[in-house]
N, C-alpha and C positions, 0 to 999 in steps of 0.2 A: 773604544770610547768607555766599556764600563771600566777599566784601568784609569783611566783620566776620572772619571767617575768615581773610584776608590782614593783618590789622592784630594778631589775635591772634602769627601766627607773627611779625610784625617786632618785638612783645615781646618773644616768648621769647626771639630776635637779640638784641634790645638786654640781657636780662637776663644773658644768658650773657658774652656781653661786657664789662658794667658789671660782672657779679659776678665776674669772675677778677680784673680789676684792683684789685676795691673790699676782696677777702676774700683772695686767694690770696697771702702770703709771698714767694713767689720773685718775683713780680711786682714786689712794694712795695718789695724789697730792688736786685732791680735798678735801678730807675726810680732808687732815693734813691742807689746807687753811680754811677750816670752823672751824676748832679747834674742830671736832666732835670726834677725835681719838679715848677715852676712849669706845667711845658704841659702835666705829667700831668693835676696836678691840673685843669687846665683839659676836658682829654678828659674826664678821668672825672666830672667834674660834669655834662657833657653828655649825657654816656652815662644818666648818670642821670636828669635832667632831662628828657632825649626819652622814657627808659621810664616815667614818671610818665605825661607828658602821652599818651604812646601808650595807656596802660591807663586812665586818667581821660575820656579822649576819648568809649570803649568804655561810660561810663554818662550821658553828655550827653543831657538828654531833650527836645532839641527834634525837631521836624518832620522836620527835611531833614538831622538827625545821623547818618552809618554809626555806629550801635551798637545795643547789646543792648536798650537800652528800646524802641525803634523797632521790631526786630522782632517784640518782645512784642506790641509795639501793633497791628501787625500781623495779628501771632497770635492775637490777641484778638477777632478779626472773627468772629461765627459763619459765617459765609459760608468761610472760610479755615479755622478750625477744622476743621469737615468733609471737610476735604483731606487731613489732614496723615496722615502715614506710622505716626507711634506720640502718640497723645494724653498718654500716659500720661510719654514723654520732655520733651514739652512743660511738663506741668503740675509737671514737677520742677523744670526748669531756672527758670520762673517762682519756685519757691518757693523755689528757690537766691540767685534773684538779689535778691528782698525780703529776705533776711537777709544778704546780701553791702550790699544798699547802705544798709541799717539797722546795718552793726556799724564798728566801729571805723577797721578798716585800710582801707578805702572811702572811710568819709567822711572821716576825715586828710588821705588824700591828695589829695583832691577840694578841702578847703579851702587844702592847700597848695600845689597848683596854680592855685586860683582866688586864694591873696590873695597869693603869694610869687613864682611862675612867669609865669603870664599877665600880672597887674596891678601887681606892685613895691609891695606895700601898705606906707607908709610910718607908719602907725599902728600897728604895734607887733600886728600878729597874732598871737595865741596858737598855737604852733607844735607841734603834736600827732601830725604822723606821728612814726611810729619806725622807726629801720633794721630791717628786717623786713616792714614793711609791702607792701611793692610784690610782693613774692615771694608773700606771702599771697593778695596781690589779683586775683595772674598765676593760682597754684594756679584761686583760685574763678574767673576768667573761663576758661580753660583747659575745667574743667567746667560748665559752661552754654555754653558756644558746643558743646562734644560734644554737649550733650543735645538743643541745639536742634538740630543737623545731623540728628542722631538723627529729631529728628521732622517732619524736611521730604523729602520724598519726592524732588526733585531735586535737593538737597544732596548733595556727593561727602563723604566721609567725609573731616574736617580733617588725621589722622595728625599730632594734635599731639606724639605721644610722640616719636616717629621725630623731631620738626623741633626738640626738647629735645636730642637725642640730639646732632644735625648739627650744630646751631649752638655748644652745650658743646664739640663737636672742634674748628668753627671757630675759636671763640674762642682754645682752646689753641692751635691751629697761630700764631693771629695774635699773641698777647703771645709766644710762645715765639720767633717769628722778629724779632719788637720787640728782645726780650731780646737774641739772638742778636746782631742789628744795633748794639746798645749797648754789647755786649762785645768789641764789634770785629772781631770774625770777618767777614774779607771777603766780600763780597757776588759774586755773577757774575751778569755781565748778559747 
């Protein structure tokens, strides 16, 4: 779990990131005054791209996948069951994750990483995430990797809020010194 737990916090990294450049004004205005737009846009498609695949990854249900199905599966052992620290955190984030990977913003993504990202589907796939979606997807893994930490008795607590908090300043510190650098303000080495 704290592996699925490392890969949560390098979302939140990638969302904060992707969403200052994708949403934030002074960003968009700078980047199109420097006349850098081509490599922007290149960044921020990336940015993009990784945090899909980063949080799509997180419901891959094979064997040997770091994600959330797997530790279900896990979890699902009664042999393991009888271990765990609060059953009752388990049996939520199970019920979370069935209606996370039954609704919309899940499966979008899921298809639009499998036919657009991964594969380069040249048949015209019906293209159904929407902007909004990834951040939805982040909310609901966010909460079930809590619940399952919750309910594993040597799981350290993820402090996903805290790593929301860091990487939002990150980010800002990083577009803002981008910016700064664009506007010409000399640099010191």
């Amino acid at each position: 779990m704290e592996a699925t737990n490392k890969e949560v916090v390098r979302a939140i990294s990638l969302r904060a990131l992707w969403g200052r450049c994708a949403n934030d004004q002074d960003v968009l205005t700078a980047i199109n005054d420097a006349k850098q737009a081509f490599a922007f846009i290149i960044v921020r498609e990336a940015l993009h791209k990784d945090l899909v695949l980063t949080l799509t990854k997180l419901y891959d249900t094979g064997k040997d996948d770091l994600s959330i199905p797997r530790v279900l599966g896990i979890l699902a052992d009664p042999t393991v069951r009888v271990l765990l620290a609060d059953a009752r955190a388990c049996e939520e984030a199970e019920a979370r994750h069935r209606e996370v990977t039954d609704g919309e913003h899940c499966r979008s993504l899921r298809r639009f990483r499998n036919k657009q990202l991964a594969h380069g589907d040249t048949r015209g796939a019906e293209q159904t995430a929407k902007y909004g979606h990834e951040v939805a997807l982040l909310e609901d893994t966010i909460w079930i990797s809590s619940r399952l930490s919750i309910a594993l008795p040597s799981v350290p607590p993820p402090h996903f809020e805290p790593a929301k908090m860091i990487w939002d300043y990150e980010a800002n510190r990083f577009w803002t010194a981008l910016m700064t650098g664009l506007e010409g303000t000399p640099k010191t080495s």
